[in-house]
C-alpha positions as CSV (number, residue, x, y, z in Angstrom):
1,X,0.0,0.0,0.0
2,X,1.2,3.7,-0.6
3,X,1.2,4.7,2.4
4,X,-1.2,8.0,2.0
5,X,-3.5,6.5,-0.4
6,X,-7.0,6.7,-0.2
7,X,-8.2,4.3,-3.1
8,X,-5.6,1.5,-3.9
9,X,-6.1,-1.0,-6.9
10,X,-3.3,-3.4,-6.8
11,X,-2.7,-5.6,-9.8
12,X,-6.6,-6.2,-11.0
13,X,-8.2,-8.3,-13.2
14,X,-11.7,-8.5,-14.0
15,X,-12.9,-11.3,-16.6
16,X,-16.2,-12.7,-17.9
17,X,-17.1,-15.9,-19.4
18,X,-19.4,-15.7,-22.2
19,X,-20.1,-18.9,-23.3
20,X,-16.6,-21.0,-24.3
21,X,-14.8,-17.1,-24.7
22,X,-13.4,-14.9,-21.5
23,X,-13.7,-11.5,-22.1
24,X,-11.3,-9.6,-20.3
25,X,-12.5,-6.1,-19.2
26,X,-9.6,-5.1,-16.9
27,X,-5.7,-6.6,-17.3
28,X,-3.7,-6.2,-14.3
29,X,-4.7,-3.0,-13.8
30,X,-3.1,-0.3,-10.6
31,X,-4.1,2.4,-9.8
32,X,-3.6,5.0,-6.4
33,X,-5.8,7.6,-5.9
34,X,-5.1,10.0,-2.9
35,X,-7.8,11.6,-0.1
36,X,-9.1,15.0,-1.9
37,X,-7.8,14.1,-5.8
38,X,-10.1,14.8,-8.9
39,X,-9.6,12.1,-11.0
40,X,-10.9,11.6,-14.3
41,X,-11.2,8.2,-16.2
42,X,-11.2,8.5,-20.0
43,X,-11.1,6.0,-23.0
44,X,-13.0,4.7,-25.7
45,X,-16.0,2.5,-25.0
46,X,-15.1,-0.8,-24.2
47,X,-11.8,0.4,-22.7
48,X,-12.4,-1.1,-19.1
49,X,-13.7,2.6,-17.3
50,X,-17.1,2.0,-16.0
51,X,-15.7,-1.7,-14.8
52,X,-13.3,0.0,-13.1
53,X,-15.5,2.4,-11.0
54,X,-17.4,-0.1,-10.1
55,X,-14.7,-1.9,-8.1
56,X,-14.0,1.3,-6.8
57,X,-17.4,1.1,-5.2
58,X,-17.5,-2.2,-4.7
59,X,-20.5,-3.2,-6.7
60,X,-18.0,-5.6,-9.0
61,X,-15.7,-7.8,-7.5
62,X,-12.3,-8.9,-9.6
63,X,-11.3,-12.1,-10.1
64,X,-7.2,-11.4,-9.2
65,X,-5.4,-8.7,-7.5
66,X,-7.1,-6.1,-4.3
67,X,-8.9,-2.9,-4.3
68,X,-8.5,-1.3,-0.8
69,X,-10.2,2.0,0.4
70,X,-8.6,3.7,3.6
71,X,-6.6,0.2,4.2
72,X,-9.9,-1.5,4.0
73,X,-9.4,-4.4,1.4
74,X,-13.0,-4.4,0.0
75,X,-12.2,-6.9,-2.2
76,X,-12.5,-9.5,0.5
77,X,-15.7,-8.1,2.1
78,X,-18.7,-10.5,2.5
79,X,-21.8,-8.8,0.9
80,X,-23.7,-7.5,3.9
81,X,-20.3,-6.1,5.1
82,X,-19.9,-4.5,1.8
83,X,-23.2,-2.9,1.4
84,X,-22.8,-1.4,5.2
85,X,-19.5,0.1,4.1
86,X,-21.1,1.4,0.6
87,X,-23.5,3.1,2.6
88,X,-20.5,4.9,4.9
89,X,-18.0,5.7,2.3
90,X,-19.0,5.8,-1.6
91,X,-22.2,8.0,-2.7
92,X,-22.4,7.5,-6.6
93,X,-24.0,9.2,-9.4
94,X,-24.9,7.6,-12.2
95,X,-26.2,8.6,-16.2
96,X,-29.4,7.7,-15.8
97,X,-30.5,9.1,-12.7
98,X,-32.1,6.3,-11.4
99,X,-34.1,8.5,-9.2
100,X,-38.0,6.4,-7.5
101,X,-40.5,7.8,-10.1
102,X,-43.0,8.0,-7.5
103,X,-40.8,9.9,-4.6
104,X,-40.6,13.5,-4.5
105,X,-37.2,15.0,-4.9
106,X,-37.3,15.5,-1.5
107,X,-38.1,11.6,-1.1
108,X,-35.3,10.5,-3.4
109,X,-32.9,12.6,-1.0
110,X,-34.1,11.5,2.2
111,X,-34.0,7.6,1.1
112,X,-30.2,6.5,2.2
113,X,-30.8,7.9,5.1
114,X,-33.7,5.9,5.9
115,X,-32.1,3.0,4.3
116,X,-29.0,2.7,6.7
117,X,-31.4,4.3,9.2
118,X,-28.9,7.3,10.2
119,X,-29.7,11.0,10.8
120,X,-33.3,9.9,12.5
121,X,-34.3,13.5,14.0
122,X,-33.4,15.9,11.3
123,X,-33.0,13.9,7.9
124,X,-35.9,16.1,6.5
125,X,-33.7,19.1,6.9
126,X,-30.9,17.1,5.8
127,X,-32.2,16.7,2.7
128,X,-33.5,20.3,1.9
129,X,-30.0,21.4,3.1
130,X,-28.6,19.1,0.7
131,X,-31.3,20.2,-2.3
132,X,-30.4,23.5,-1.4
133,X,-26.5,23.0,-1.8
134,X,-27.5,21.8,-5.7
135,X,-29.8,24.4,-6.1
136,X,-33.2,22.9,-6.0
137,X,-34.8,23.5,-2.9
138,X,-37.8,24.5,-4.5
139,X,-38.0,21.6,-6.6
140,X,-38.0,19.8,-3.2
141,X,-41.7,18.2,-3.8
142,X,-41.8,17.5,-7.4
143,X,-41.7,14.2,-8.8
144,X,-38.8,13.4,-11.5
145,X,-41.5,13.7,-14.0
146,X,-41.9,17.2,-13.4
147,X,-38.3,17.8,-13.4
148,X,-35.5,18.3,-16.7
149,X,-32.7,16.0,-16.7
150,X,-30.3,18.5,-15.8
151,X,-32.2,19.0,-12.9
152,X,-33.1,15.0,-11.9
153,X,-29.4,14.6,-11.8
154,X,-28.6,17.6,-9.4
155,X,-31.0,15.5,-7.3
156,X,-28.9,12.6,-7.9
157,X,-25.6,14.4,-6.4
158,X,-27.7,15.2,-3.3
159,X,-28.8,11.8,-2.8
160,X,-25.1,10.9,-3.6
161,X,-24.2,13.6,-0.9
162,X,-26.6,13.2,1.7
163,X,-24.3,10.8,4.1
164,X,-21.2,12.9,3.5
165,X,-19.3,10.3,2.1
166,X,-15.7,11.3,1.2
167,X,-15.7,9.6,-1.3
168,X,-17.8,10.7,-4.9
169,X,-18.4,8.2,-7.9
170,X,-19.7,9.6,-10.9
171,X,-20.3,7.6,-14.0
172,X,-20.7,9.5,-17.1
173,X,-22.7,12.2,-14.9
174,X,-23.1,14.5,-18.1
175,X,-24.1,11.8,-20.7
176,X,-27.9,12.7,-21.2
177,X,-27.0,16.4,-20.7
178,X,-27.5,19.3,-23.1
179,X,-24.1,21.6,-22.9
180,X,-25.6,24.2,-20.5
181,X,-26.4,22.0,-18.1
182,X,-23.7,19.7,-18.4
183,X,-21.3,23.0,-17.6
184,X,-24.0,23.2,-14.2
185,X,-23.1,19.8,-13.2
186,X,-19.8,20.4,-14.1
187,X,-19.3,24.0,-12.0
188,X,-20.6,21.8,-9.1
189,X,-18.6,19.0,-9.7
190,X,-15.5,21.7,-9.0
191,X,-17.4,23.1,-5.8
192,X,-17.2,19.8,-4.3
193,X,-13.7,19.0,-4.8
194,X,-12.6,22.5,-3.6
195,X,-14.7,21.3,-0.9
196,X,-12.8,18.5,0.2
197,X,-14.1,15.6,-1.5
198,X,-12.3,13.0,-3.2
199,X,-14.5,12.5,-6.9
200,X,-13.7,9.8,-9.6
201,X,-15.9,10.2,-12.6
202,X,-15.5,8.2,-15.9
203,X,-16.5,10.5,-18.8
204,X,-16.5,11.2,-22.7
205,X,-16.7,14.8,-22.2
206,X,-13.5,16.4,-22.6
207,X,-14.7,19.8,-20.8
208,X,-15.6,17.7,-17.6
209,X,-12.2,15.3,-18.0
210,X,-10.0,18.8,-18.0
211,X,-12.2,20.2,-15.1
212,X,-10.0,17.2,-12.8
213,X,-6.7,17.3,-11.4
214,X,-5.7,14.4,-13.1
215,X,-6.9,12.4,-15.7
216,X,-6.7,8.7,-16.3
217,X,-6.3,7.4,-20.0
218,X,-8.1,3.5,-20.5
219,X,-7.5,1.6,-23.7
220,X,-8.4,-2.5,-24.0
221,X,-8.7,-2.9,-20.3
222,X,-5.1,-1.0,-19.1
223,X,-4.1,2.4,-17.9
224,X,-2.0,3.3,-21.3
225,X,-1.2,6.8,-19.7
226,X,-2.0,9.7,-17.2
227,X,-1.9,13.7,-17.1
């Protein structure tokens, strides 16, 4: 481990079987990302990014080599200790929102709290702090229906927020954007990291790649290079 690393992939591999072919999405891949970094990771479809992210949040596993968070090897984790640490450590954002159709904004926000039961006394106020932080508190009682995209995924990063997790996954955040918006989720994306946060997003868009401290080139399931 280095020794002031905050995300630490060690030698990963992350194969498939389809039928009599293994398809190899990551090849022995490292990686150190340290507490308060903005790291983008870019690369053609295919290239291994979204597979890696998710190790980083633990929703994939890999078949060889360990991916530890704050000295935790998550790798080995059982899946009820995994999910508890999830809910702790990692908020993510995803493209598509993902948001309860039938929960307010204010619902959607409030729902990892309720989930991991934390926060018991004020998480309404939680949440319209956190709504408020993205610009939305008076969205807080619409349904996703009534809201644009750009706007369902503000909700998103609040939900992602709402726990204070250190750390921030983001998985082509911008991807169902139009260009105005995208630069709103971007400008945000910067206030958190000047915040303190430690954010990996995995992106095509090369406005929101140069926006990070460093990015993360992917190609055929390796890191080919870095900036």
């Amino acid at each position: 481990m280095v020794q002031d690393a905050l995300i630490q992939i060690e030698n990963v591999t992350r194969a498939y079987v389809m039928g009599a072919r293994t398809l190899y999405a990551l090849r022995d891949v490292s990686l150190t990302i340290r507490a308060g970094e903005f790291v983008a990771i870019v690369g053609p479809s295919g290239s291994g990014k979204s597979t890696l992210l998710n190790l980083i949040g633990g929703i994939d596993k890999p078949n060889n080599g360990r991916v530890c968070i704050a000295g935790i090897e998550i790798s080995a984790l059982n899946e009820n200790a995994l999910a508890r640490w999830r809910g702790e450590h990692i908020g993510i954002v995803f493209q598509f929102f993902q948001l309860l159709p039938t929960l307010t904004a204010l619902e959607n926000v409030m729902l990892p709290m309720e989930l991991r039961n934390v926060f018991p006394n004020n998480r309404r106020a939680r949440a319209m702090d956190a709504l408020a932080r993205v610009g939305l508190q008076d969205h807080a009682h619409q349904l996703p229906s009534e809201l644009s995209g750009g706007e369902q995924q503000r909700v998103a990063i609040a939900r992602a927020l709402i726990n204070d997790p250190p750390i921030l996954l983001a998985d082509e955040p911008t991807g169902n954007l139009d260009t105005q918006t995208s630069e709103q989720v971007l400008q945000l994306f910067s206030e958190l990291h000047r915040a303190g946060k430690t954010i990996v997003l995995v992106t095509h868009e090369q406005p929101l790649a140069r926006a990070a401290s460093r990015i993360v080139f992917m190609r055929d399931g390796r890191i080919v290079s870095e900036e």
